[in-house]
C-alpha positions in Angstrom: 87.7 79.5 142.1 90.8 80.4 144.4 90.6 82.9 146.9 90.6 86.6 145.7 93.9 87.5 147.3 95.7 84.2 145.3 94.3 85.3 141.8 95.8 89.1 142.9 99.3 87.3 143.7 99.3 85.7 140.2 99.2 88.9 138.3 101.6 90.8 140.7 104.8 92.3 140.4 106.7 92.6 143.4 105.1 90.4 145.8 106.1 87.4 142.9 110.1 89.1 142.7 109.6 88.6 146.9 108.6 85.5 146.9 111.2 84.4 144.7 114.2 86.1 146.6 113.4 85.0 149.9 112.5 81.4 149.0 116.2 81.6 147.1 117.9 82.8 150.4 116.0 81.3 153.5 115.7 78.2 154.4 111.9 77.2 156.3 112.6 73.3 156.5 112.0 72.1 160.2 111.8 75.5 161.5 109.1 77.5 163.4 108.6 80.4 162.0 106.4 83.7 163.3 105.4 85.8 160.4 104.9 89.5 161.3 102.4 91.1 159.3 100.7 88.5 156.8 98.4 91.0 155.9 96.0 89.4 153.3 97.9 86.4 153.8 99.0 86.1 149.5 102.5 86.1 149.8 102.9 83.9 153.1 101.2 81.5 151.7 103.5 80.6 148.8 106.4 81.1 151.7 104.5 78.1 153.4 104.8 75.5 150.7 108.5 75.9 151.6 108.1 73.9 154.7 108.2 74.8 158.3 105.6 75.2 161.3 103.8 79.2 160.9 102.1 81.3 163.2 101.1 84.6 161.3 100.2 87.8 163.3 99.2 90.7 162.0 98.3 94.5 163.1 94.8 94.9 161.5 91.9 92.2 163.0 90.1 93.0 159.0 93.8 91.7 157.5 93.7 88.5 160.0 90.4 88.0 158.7 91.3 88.3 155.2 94.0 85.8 155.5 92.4 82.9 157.6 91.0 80.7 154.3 94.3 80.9 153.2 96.3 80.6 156.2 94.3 78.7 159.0 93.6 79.2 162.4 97.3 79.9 163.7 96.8 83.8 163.4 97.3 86.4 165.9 96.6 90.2 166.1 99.8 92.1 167.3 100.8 95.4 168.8 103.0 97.7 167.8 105.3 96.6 170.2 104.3 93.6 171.3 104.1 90.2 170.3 101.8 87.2 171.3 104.8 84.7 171.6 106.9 83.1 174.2 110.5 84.3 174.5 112.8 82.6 173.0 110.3 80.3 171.1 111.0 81.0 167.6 113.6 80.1 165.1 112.6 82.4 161.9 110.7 85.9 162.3 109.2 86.8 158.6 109.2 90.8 158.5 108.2 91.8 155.2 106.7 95.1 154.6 105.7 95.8 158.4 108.5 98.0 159.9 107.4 100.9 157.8 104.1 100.5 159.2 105.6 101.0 162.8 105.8 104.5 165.1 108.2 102.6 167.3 110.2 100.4 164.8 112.8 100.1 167.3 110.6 98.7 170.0 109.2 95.8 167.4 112.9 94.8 166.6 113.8 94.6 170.1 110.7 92.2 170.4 111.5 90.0 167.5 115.3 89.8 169.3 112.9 88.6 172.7 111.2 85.5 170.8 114.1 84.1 168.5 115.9 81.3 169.8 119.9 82.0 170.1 121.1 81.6 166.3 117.4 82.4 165.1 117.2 84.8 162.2 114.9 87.3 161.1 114.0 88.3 157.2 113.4 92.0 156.8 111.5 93.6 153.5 110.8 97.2 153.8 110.6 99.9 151.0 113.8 102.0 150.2 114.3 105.3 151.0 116.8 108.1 149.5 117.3 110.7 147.9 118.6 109.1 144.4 115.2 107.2 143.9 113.8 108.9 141.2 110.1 107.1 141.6 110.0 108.1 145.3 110.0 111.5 144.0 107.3 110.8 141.4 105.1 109.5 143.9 105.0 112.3 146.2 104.8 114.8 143.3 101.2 112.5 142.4 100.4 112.7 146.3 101.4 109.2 146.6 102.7 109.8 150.1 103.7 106.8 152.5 100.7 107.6 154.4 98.4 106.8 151.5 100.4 103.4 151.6 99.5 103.0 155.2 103.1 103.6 156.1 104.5 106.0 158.8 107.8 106.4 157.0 109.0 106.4 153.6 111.5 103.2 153.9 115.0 102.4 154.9 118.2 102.8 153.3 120.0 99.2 153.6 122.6 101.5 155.6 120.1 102.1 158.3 118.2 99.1 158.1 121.3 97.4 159.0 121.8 99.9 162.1 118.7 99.0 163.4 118.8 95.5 163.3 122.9 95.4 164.8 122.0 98.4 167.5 119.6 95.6 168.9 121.8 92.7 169.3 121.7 91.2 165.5 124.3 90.2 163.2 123.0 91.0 159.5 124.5 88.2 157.5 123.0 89.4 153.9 121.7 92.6 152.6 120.5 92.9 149.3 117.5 94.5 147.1 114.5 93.8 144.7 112.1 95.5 142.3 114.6 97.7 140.1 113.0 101.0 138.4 110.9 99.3 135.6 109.1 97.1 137.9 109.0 100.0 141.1 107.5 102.2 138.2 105.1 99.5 137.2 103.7 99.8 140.3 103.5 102.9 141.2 101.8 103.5 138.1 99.2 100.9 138.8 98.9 101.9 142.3 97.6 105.3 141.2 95.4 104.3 138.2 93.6 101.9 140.9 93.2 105.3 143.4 92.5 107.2 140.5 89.2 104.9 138.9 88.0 104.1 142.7 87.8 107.4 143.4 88.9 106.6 147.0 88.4 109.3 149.4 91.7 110.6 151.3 90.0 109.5 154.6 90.1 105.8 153.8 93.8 106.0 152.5 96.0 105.8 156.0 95.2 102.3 155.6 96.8 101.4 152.2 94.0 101.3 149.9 96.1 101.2 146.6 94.9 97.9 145.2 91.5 95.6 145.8 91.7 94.7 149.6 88.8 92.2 149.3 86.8 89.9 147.4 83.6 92.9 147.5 86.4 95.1 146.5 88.0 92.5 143.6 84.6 91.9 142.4 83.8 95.4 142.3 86.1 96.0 139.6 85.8 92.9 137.7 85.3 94.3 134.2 88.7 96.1 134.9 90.3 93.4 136.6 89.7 91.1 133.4 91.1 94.0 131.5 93.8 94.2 133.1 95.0 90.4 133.5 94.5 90.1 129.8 95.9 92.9 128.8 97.7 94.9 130.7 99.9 92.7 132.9 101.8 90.4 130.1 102.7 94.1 128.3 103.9 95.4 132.7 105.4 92.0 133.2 107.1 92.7 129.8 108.4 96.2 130.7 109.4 94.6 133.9 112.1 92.5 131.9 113.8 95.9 130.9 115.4 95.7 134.9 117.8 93.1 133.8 119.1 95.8 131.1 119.9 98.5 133.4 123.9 98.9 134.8 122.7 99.4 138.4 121.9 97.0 140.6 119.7 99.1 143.6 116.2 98.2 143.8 113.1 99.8 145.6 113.1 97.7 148.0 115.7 96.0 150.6 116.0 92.4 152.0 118.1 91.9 154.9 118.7 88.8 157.3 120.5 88.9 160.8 120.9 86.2 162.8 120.5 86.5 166.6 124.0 85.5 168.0 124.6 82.0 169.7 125.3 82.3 173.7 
């Protein structure tokens, strides 16, 4: 049987739509590559059948954990503003879905800056934020707020994820977004059904407890979870399809990548 995380991955919605758009856009062939927050390690380790050499760091030691039968050895716990590699030593930083995780988001991009080789890029993922977002509304209205998602912040507007990244020496060379409404509402809606049945307790929440987070957890819900993959994912992943019908192009969630400049 594969590894609890992997069976999540192949019944998700926007990690797959991730997945897809960076391995599109990045190239990972021949280069070493430091990936900031792996968290379970699902979605890094479809990026790794792309090629390169990984190291995978992430903030929580039970995440690390989590991810080591599907990621190896080569994994680090990191600070918030701090990273376990040499300077200069890199030539891709992954950063998907950590910034918004980050008091000091500044201080992490200034690190990430530190280790990449001159003409090293970084990938950036973070949630969107604004006020046009309808679902962002939704989810505060169903006390969906970024805390219960682990996050210190709601996201970034491409705008100022962009001002980040060029205040601290980068040159953004694409900026782009994922996971238009049908799919952002998708998940949201499974997100809360998933609080709602485990009746998790607010206390427990800071840390993003919206979905299984183990193999316990995954196994806990098993009658649900075979619910669910037989009949309620292809009828989501359907309703997901209804993106490519809508005449705006925003998603709820941005992709940039800025390239530290050559000396």
């Amino acid at each position: 049987m594969e590894p609890w995380q992997i069976r999540l991955y192949r019944h998700s919605l926007m990690k797959k739509d991730k997945v897809r758009l960076v391995s599109r856009l990045v190239g990972f062939s021949n280069q070493k590559i430091f990936d900031l927050g792996c968290s379970n390690g699902a979605v890094s380790h479809f990026l790794k059948q792309r090629g390169g050499e990984w190291v995978h760091g992430d903030l929580d030691m039970e995440n690390l954990l989590s991810a080591r039968p599907v990621l190896g050895n080569m994994l680090f716990q990191m600070g918030e503003s701090l990273l376990p590699i040499d300077t200069e030593s890199i030539d891709l930083a992954m950063a998907l879905d950590i910034l918004e995780h980050l008091h000091h988001d500044e201080e992490m991009v200034k690190e990430i800056f530190r280790v990449l080789r001159p003409g090293g890029e970084v990938v950036v993922s973070t949630p969107i934020s604004g006020k046009i977002f309808l679902i962002n509304r939704l989810k505060r209205l169903a006390g969906m707020k970024p805390e219960i998602y682990g996050h210190v912040r709601e996201g970034y507007s491409l705008k100022d994820l962009s001002i980040l990244l060029e205040t601290n020496g980068f040159t953004v060379t694409r900026a782009t977004t994922y996971a238009k409404f049908f799919t952002e509402l998708c998940e949201f809606l499974l997100n809360v059904a998933f609080t709602r049945l485990n009746r998790v307790k607010r206390s427990r929440l800071h840390s993003g407890a919206i979905s299984p987070s183990s193999a316990t957890d995954l196994d806990s819900h098993s009658g649900l979870y075979r619910l669910y993959t037989r009949f309620v994912y292809p009828l989501v992943r359907l309703i997901t399809r209804l993106d490519l019908l809508l005449p705006f192009k925003t998603g709820y969630a941005t992709l940039v990548i800025a390239r530290k400049p050559q000396r």
